[in-house]
C-alpha positions in Angstrom: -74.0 -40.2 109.6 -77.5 -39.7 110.7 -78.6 -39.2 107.1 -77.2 -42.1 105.7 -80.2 -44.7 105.5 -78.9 -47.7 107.7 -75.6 -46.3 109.0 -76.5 -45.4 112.8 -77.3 -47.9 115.6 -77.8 -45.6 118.4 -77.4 -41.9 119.6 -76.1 -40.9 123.4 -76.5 -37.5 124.1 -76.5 -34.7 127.1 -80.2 -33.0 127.9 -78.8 -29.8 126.5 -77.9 -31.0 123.1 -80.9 -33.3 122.5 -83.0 -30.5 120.9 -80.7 -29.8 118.6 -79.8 -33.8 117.8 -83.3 -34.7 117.9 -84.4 -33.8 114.8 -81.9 -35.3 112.1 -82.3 -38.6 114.1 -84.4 -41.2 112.1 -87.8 -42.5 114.0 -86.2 -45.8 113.9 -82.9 -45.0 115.6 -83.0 -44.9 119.4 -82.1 -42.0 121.6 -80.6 -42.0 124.9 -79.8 -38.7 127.2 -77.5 -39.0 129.8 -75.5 -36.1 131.5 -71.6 -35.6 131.5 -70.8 -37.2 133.7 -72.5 -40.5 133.1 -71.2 -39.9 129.0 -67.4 -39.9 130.3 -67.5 -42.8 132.1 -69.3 -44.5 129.5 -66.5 -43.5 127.1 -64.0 -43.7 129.4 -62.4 -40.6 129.3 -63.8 -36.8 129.6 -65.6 -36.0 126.7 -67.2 -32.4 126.1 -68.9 -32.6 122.9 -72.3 -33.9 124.3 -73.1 -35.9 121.0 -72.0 -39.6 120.7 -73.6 -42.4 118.1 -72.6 -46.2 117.6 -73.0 -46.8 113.9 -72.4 -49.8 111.2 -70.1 -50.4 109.5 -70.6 -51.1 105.1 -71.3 -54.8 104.6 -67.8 -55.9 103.2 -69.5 -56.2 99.5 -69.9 -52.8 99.7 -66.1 -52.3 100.2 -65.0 -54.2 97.4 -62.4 -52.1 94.8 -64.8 -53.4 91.7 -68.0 -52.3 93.5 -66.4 -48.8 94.1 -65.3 -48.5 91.0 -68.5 -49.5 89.1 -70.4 -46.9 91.0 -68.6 -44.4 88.8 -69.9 -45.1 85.3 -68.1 -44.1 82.2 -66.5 -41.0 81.1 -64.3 -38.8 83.7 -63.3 -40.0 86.7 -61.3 -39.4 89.8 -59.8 -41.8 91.8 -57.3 -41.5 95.0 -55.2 -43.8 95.6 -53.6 -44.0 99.1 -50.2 -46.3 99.7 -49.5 -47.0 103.4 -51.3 -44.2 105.1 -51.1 -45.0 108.4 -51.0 -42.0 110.2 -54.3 -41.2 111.2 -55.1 -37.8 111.2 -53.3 -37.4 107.5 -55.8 -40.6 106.4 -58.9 -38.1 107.8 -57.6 -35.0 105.8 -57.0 -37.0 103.3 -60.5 -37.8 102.5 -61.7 -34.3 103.4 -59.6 -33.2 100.0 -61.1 -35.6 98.2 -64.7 -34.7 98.8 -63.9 -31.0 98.6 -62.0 -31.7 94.9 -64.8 -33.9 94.3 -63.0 -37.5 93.9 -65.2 -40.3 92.7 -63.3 -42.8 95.0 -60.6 -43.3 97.3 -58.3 -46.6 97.2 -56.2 -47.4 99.9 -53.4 -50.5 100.5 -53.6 -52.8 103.1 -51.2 -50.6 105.0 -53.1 -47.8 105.2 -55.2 -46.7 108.9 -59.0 -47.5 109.0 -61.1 -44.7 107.4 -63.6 -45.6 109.9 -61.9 -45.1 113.1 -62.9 -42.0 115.8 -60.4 -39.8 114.8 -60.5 -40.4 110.4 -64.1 -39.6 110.8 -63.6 -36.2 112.9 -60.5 -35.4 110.9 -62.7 -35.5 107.5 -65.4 -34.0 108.7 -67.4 -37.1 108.2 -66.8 -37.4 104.6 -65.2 -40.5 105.3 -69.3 -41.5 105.1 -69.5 -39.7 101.8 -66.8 -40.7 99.9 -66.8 -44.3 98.4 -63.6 -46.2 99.3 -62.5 -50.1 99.3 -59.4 -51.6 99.9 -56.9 -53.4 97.1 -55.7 -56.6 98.3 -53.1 -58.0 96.5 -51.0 -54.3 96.6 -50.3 -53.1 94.3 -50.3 -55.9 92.1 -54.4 -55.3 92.4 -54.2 -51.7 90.8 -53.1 -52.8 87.5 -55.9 -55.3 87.2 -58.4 -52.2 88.3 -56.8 -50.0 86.0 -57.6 -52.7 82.9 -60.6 -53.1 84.0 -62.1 -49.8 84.9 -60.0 -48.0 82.3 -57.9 -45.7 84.4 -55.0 -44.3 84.2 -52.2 -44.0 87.1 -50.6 -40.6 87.9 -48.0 -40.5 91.1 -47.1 -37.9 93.0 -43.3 -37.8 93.1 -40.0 -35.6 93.6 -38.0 -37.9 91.4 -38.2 -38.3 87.7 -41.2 -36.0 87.6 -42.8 -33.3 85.5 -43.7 -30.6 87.1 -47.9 -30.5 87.3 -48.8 -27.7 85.8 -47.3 -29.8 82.7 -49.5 -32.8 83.1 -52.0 -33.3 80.6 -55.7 -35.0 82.4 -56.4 -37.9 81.9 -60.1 -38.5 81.5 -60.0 -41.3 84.0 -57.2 -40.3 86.5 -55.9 -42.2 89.7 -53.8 -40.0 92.0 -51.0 -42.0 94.0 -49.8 -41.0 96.8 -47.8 -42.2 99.4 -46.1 -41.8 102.9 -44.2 -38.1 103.4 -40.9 -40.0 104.6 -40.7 -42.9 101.9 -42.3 -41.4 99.1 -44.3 -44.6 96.9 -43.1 -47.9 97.0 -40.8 -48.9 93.5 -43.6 -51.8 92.2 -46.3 -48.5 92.6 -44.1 -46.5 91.1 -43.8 -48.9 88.4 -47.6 -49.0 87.4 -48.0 -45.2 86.6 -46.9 -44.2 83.3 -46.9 -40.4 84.5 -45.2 -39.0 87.5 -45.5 -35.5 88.9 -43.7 -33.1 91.1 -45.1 -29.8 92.5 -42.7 -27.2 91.7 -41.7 -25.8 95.1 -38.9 -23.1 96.5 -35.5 -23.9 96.8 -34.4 -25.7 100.4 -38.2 -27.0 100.3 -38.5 -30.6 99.2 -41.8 -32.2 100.6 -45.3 -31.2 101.8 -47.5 -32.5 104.0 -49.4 -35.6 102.2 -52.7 -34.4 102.5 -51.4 -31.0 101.1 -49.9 -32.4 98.3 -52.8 -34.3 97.4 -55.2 -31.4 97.2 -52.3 -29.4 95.2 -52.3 -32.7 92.9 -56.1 -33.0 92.4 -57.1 -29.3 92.1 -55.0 -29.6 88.6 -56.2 -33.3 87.7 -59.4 -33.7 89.3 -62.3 -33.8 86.5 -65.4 -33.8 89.3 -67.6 -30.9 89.3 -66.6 -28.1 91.1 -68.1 -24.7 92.0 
């Protein structure tokens, strides 16, 4: 956060961290030290990490799907798409897969919990702040004007009518759909993505974490650069 040009208002932190804060902060960016106690109540709650920072959020242009998306260029891509994530700590992991299996983007429906909120940002390990993302609004009638625009193709993650992955052929320009453990994609998502795969699993075992599932999906369709 503190390296992003822009991004932080303001840091809060306890005498015994500021040391260690003070030199990734920006001259510009103000610097308050406080003890625990005075933290907490600020907060409202006991809070033991000794490093707090108010920052801004992306101007909404900067969220847009076709602004994302044009970020990318030509050639390979990878793209995430989210559907109704709205369990919090699986929307942070979520994005920590996607930086570590290098995803271009991330698209999420209007269901789907805010990237930006306390616990997203801890559970991705702040590369909720690194990894583009924009929300599609119409859903999902918005991802097939994206994919004809931006050229890519849709891939879902499914248990039903699938192929298993290891069977999947890359697409140059891939989009990964994924949806909520319990209900699985909606049908009109579904219905976008001409390929639909399953991850072959043991017998009596039907379902993975999403988060899991998503990093099992990508490490086999993911083009980024990995080392």
């Amino acid at each position: 956060m503190l390296a992003r040009p822009g991004c932080t208002e303001s840091v809060l932190v306890v005498p015994a961290k500021l040391a260690r804060v003070i030199e990734h902060v920006p001259p510009e960016v103000p610097v308050y030290v406080a003890s625990k106690a005075v933290m907490s109540a600020v907060v409202g709650f006991p809070i033991h990490r000794g490093v707090l920072a108010i920052g801004r959020r992306p101007h909404p242009d900067l969220l847009q799907p076709d602004h994302v998306l044009e970020q990318i260029g030509s050639g390979g891509a990878t793209v995430l798409v989210l559907e109704d994530i709205s369990h919090v700590d699986n929307l942070g992991f979520l994005f920590r897969v996607a930086a570590a299996l290098a995803v271009d983007a991330v698209l999420l429906s209007p269901g789907c919990h805010d990237p930006l909120y306390r616990k997203a940002l801890r559970l991705s390990i702040g590369h909720v702040l690194e990894v583009p993302w924009a929300r599609v609004d119409p859903w999902p009638s918005g991802l097939a004007t994206l994919s004809e625009r931006w050229g890519l193709e849709f891939v879902a993650a499914a248990t039903e009518d699938a192929i298993p992955l290891d069977a999947c052929e890359r697409p140059e320009r891939v989009a990964l759909l994924v949806g909520t453990e319990r209900h699985g994609l909606s049908d009109d998502a579904l219905a976008l993505c001409r390929l639909r795969v399953r991850i072959p699993m043991a017998e009596g075992v039907d379902s993975l974490n999403v988060a899991v599932a998503a990093a099992i999906c990508l490490h086999h369709l993911s083009v980024g650069k990995r080392v």
